[in-house]
C-alpha positions as CSV (number, residue, x, y, z in Angstrom):
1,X,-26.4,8.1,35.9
2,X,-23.5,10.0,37.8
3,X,-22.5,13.3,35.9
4,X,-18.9,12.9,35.6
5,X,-16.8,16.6,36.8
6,X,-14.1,18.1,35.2
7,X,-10.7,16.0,36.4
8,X,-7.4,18.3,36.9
9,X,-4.2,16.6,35.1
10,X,-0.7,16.9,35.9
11,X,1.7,18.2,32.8
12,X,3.2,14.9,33.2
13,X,0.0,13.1,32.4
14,X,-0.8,15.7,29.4
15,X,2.9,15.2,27.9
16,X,2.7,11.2,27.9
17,X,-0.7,11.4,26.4
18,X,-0.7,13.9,23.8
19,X,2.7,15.2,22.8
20,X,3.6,11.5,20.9
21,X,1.5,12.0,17.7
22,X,1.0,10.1,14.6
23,X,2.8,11.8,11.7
24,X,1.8,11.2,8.2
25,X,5.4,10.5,6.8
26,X,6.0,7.1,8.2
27,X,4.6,4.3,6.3
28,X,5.3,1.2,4.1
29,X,3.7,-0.1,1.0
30,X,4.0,-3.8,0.2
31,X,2.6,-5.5,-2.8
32,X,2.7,-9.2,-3.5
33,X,3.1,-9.7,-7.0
34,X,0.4,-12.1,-8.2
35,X,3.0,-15.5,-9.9
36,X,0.8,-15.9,-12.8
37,X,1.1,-12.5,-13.8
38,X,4.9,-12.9,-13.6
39,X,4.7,-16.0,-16.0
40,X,2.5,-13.8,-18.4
41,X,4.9,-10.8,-18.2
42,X,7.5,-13.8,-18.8
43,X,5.9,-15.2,-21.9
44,X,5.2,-11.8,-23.3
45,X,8.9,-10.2,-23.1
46,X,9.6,-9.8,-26.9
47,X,6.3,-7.7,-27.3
48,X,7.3,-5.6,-24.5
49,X,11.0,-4.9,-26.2
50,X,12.7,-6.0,-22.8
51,X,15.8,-8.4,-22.2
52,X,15.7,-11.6,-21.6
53,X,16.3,-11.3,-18.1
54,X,13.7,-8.6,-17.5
55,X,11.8,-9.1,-14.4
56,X,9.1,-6.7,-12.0
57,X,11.7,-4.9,-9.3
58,X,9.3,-5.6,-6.4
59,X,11.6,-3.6,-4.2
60,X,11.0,-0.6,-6.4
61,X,7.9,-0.4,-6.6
62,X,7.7,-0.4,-3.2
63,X,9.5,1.8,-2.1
64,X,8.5,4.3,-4.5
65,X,4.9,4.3,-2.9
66,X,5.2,8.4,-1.6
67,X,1.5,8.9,-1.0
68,X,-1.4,6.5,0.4
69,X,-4.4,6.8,2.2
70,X,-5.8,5.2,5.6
71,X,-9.1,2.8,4.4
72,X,-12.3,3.6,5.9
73,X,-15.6,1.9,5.9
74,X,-19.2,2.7,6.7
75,X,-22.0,0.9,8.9
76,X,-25.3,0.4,7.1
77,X,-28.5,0.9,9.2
78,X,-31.9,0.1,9.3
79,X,-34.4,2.5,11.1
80,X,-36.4,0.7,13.7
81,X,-39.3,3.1,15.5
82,X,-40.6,0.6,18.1
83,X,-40.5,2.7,21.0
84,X,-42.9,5.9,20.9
85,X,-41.0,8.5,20.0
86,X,-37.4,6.7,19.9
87,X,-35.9,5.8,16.4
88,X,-33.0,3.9,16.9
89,X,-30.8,3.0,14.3
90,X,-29.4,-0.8,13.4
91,X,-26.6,-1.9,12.0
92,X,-27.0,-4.7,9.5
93,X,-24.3,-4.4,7.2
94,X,-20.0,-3.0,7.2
95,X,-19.2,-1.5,3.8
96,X,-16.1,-0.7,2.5
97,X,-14.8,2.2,0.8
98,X,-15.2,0.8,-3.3
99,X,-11.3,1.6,-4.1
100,X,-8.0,2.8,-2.6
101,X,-5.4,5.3,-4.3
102,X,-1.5,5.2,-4.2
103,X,0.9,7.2,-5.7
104,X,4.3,6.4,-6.7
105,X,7.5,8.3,-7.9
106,X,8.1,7.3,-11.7
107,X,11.9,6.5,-12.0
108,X,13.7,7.2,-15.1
109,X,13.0,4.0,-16.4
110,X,9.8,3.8,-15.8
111,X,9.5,0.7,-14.4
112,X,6.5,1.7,-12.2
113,X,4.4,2.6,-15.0
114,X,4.7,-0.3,-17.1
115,X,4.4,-2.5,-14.4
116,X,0.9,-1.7,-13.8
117,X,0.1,-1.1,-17.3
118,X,1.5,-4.5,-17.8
119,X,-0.9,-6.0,-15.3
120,X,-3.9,-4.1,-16.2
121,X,-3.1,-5.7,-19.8
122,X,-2.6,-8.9,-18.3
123,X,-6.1,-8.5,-16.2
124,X,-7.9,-8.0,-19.5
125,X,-5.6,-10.5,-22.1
126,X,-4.8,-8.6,-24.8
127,X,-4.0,-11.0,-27.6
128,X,-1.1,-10.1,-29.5
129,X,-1.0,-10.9,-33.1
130,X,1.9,-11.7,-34.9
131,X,0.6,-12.1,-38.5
132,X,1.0,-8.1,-39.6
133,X,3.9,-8.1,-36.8
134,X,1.8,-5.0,-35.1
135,X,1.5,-6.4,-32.2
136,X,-1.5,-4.3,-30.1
137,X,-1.7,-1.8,-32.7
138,X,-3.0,-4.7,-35.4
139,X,-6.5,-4.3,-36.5
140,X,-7.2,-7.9,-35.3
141,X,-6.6,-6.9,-32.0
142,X,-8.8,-8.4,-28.8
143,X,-8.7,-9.4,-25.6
144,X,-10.6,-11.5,-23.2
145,X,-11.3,-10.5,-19.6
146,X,-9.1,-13.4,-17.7
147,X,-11.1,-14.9,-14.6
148,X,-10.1,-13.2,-11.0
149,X,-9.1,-16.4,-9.7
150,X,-9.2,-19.0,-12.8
151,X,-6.6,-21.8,-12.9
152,X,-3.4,-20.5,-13.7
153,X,-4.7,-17.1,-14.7
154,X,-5.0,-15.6,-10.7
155,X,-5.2,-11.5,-11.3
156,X,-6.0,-10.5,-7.9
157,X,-3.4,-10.4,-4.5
158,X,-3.1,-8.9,-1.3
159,X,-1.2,-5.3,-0.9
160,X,-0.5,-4.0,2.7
161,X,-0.3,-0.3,4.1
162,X,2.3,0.1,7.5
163,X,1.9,3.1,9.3
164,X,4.2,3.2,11.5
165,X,6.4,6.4,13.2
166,X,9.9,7.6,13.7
167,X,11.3,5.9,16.7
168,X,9.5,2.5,14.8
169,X,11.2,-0.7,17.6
170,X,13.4,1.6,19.6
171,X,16.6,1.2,19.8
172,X,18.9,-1.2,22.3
173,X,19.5,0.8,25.7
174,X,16.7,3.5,25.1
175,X,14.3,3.4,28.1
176,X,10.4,2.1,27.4
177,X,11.6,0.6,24.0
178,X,8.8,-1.7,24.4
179,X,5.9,1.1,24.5
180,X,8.0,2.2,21.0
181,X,7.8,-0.4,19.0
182,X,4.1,-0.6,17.2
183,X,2.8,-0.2,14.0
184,X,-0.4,-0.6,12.6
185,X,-0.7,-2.4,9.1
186,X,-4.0,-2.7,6.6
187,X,-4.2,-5.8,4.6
188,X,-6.5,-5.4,1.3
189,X,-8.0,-8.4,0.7
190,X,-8.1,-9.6,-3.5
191,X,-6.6,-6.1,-3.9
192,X,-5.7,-5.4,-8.2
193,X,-5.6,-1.8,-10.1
194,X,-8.5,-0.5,-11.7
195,X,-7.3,2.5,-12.6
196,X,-4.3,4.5,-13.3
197,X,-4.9,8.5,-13.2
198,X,-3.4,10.6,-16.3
199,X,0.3,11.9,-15.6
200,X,0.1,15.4,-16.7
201,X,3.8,16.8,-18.3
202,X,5.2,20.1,-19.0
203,X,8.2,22.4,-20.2
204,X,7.2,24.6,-17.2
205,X,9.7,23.9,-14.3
206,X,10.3,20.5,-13.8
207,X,9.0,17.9,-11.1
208,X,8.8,14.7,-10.0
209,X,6.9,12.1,-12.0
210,X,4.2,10.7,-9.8
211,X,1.6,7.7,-11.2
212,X,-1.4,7.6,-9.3
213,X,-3.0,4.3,-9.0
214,X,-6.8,3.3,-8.0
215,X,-6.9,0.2,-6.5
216,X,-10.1,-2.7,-5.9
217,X,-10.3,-4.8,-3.2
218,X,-13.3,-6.8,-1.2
219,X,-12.5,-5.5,1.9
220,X,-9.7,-4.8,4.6
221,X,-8.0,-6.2,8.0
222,X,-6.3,-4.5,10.5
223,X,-3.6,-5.7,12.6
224,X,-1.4,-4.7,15.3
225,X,1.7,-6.3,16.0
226,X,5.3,-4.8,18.0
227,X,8.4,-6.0,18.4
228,X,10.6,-5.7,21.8
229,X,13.6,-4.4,20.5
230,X,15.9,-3.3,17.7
231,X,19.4,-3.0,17.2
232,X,20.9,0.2,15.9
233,X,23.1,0.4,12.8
234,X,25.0,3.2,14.4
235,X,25.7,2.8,18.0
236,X,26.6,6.6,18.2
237,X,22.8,7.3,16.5
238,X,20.1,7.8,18.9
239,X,17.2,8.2,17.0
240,X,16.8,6.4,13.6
241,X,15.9,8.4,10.2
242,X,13.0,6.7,7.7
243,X,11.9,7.8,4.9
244,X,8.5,7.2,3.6
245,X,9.4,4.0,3.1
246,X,12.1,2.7,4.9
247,X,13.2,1.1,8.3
248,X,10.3,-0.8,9.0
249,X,11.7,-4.3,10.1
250,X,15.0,-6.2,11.0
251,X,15.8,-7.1,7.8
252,X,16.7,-3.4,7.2
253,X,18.7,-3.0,10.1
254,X,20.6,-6.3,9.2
255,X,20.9,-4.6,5.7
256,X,22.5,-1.8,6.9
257,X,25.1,-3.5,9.1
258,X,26.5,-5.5,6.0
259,X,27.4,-2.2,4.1
């Protein structure tokens, strides 16, 4: 086997290769809102004290995803020692990490917090008993565990992650638009919360509200897609601004055009 020699570079080689990194502040959360626990949420709106026309603001949930972590996931192996002196290791299995945390900004109405108490609640069925007209805090209270993926009673959905950067599709007229354009999204398969961390408050100087949810989910697919080009808003803007959470497809351009 050849022993491979240090290689000179040229600046221009080192700058195309390493001066473009990832940041951390471009990404997208997207959670599909299982339809049954819609209906449930539907049926159950004059326990919750909500209008008739109260419905889960998908949008704002989304968007209020400010902090989310990359999934990982591990190689089992098996020892083998048939070789004198060699132990090589075998894979035999992929395992994924067991949950997946988000955290989301808590808006003043707290939508974001009862939505996933709402589905925890619906996860589990809590019966609601009218007879003493207390509701969950009736002594007869109960609930039974609905099925994952029972008829009518489906708990479980996907949720995606999209990391993507700055100059996300380029922008019409910018040279090598094309080598601008990717993202990388994680799919979490049968995805549903499992947790949702305690939300510490204070008359100390005040901050943001942020819910911190653990998620489940069977495992996770990764996909790369890119798109060849984008249309900017603002012909005079060069560069386009995101947010955490924003400026991740055309839809948002077109949204932007129409204001």
């Amino acid at each position: 086997m050849a022993i491979v020699g240090p290689r000179p570079y040229k600046l221009d080689d080192i700058k195309s290769k390493l001066l473009r990194p990832a940041l951390t502040s471009h990404f997208q959360f997207q959670v599909n809102i299982p339809p049954s626990l819609s209906k449930w949420y539907s049926d159950k709106r004059t326990a919750f004290s909500q209008s008739p026309d109260a419905t889960f603001d998908q949008e704002l949930i989304n968007l209020s995803c400010c902090d989310a972590t990359l999934p990982g996931s591990t190689l089992y192996t098996h020892d083998v020692t048939d070789y004198t002196g060699v132990t090589e290791k075998i894979p035999y299995r992929r395992v994924y990490d067991d949950r997946a945390d988000f955290t989301f900004y808590v808006d003043s109405n707290y939508e974001v917090i009862k939505f996933f108490e709402f589905w925890m609640q619906y996860i589990v069925d809590e019966q609601y008993v009218d007879i003493d007209n207390l509701g969950l805090e009736s002594k007869r209270y109960s609930y039974r565990i609905n099925y994952p993926d029972g008829n009518g009673s489906q708990y479980r959905t996907n949720i995606s992650l999209t990391k993507f950067e700055r100059d996300y599709g380029g922008l019409q007229g910018q040279p090598n638009s094309i080598n601008r354009s990717k993202n990388l999204s994680y799919v979490f398969i049968d995805a549903y919360p499992m947790s949702i961390m305690s939300m510490p408050v204070s008359y100390e100087a005040s901050q943001v509200l942020k819910c911190t949810v653990s998620f489940a989910y069977t495992r996770y697919i990764v996909s790369s897609s890119k798109i060849d080009q984008i249309v900017a808003p603002n012909p005079t803007q060069q560069t386009p601004k995101f947010g955490p959470a924003f400026g991740t497809d055309q839809e948002f351009f077109n949204g932007l055009n129409r204001r």
